[in-house]
C-alpha positions, 0 to 999 in steps of 0.5 A: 497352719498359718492364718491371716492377721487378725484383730482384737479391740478393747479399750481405744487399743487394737491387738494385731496377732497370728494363729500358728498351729494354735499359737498366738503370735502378737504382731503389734498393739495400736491406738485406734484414735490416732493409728499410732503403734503402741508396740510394734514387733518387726519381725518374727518371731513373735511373742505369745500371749504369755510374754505379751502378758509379762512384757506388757502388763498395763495392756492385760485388758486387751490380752483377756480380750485376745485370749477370749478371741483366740478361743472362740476362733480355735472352737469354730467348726470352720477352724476345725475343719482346717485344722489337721491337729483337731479331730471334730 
């Protein structure tokens, strides 16, 4: 199952990322003052959290803050619902 973009903000920065049969694909990281990319991953596939964490590490900020939105997404009944993978 393949969900929409979505976004997570810490710090003046924005995580764009994916949710694929619960995995995390970091699309890009934006400043949100100027709209600037700060990483910018143009096409698939797309690193996890894991290897965001390696490859960019000063932004551990945000990717605490995208793990904390990716579990509160994956525990919402609406998600669970959708999802053939979890029995609720």
């Amino acid at each position: 199952m393949s969900d929409h973009i979505k976004h997570t903000e810490v710090d003046g920065l924005e995580a764009s990322w994916t949710l694929d049969d619960h995995e995390i694909g970091i699309v890009g990281v934006y400043d949100t003052s100027e709209s600037l990319p700060i990483v910018s991953i143009d096409h698939g596939p797309y690193p996890d959290l894991a290897e965001a964490r390696e490859r960019w590490p000063k932004l551990a900020r945000l990717w605490n803050a995208v793990r904390r939105d990716y579990w509160s997404e994956i525990a919402s009944p609406s998600y669970r619902s959708r999802s053939p993978h979890v029995e609720g």
